[in-house]
NUROVO-478772 format. One record per residue (C-alpha): residue in one letter; x, y, z. Coordinates in nm, 2 decimals. Layout:
R sese   east  north     up
R    A      X      Y      Z
...
END
This chain:
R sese   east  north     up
R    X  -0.54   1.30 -15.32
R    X  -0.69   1.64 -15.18
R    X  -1.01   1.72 -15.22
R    X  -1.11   2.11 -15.22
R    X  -1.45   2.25 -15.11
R    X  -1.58   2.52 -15.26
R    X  -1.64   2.80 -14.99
R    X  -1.99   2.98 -15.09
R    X  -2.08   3.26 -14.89
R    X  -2.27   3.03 -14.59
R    X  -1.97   2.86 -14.55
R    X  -1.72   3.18 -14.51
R    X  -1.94   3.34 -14.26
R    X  -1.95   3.03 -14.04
R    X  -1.52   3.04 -14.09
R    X  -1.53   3.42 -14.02
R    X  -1.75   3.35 -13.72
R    X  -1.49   3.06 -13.59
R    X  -1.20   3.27 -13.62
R    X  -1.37   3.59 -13.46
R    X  -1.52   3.33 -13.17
R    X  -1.15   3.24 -13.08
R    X  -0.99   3.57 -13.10
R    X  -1.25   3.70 -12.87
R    X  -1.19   3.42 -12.62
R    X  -0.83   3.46 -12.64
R    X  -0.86   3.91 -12.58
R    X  -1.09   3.81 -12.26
R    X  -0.83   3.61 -12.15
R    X  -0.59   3.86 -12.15
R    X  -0.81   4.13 -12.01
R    X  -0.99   3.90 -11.69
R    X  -0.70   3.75 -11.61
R    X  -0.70   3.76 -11.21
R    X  -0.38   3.84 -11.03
R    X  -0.33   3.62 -10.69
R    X  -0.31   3.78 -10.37
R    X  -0.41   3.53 -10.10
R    X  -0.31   3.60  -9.73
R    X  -0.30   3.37  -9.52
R    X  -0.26   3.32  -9.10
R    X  -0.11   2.96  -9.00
R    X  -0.06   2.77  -8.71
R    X   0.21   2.50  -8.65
R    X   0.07   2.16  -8.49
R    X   0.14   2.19  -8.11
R    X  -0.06   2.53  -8.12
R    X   0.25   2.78  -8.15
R    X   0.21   3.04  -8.45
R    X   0.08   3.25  -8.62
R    X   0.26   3.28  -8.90
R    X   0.16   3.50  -9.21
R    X   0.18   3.37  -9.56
R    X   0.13   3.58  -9.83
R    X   0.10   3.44 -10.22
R    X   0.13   3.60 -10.55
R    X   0.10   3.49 -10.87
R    X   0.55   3.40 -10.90
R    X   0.60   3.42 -10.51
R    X   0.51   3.28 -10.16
R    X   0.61   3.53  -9.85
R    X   0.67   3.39  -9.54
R    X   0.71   3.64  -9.30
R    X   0.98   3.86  -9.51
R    X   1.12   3.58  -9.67
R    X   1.06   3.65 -10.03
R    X   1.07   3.26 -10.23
R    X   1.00   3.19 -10.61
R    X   0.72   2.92 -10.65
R    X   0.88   2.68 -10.86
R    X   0.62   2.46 -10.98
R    X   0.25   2.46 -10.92
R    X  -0.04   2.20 -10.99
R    X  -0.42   2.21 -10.95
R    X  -0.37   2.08 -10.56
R    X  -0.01   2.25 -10.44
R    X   0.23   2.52 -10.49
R    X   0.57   2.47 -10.43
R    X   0.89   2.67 -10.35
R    X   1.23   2.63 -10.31
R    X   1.47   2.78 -10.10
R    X   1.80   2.74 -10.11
R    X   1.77   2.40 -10.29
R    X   2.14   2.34 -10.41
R    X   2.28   2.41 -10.08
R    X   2.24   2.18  -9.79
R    X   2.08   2.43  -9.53
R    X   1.81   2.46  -9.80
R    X   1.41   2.38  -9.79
R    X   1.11   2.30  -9.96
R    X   0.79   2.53  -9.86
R    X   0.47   2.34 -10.01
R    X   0.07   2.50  -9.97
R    X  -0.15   2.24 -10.02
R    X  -0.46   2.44 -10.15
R    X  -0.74   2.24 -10.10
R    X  -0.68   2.15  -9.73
R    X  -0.48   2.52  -9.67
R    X  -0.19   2.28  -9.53
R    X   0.17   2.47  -9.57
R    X   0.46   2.22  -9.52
R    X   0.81   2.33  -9.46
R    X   1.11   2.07  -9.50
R    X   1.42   2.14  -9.41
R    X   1.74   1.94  -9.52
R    X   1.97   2.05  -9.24
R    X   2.17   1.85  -9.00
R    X   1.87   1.65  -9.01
R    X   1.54   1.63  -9.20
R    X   1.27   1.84  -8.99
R    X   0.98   1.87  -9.13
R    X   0.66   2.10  -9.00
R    X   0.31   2.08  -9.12
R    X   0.10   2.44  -9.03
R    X  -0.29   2.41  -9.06
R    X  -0.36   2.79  -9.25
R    X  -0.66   3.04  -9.22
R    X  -0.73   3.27  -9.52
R    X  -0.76   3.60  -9.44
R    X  -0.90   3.79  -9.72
END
């Protein structure tokens, strides 16, 4: 059984005002929305480096290697590259401690952790 409110005029202002409250959050969204461009200078562990990192909102570039960021959460970003060969790796940027670690799956599993510097 359904029961139907009458809408007076108090009670279609407040659903005009809902509706009009939501569109506008959803245009601002649309029109603030920040594009990523964070640069980045990182060092491996025994001292040797720099290395610059560059990431975008779909990519991270590492030097000119160009990789598609394949899934990202509130604490890392990851890419992949190469990852159905066996020569390929796994490029991770830990954001809140600016840790970047590369994994490589050839021959043997080498991993290196780099402690990164933003730069702008």
């Amino acid at each position: 059984m359904m029961c139907l409110v009458k809408l007076n005029k108090k009670n279609k202002n407040y659903i005009i005002l809902g509706v009009g409250g939501v569109l506008a959050i959803v245009v601002s969204l649309f029109i603030f929305k920040k594009d990523r461009l964070d640069e980045y200078s990182c060092i491996f562990d025994d001292g040797s480096g720099p290395i610059y990192l560059t990431i975008d909102n779909d990519n991270i570039v590492e030097d000119k290697r160009t990789m598609k960021i394949s899934k990202e959460t509130s604490d890392k970003i990851v890419a992949l590259r190469y990852p159905k060969t066996n020569y390929g790796s796994s490029h991770t940027f830990f954001k809140r401690t600016n840790k970047y670690v590369k994994r490589y799956k050839s021959g043997k599993d080498s991993t290196f952790v780099l402690d990164c510097t933003q730069l702008n």
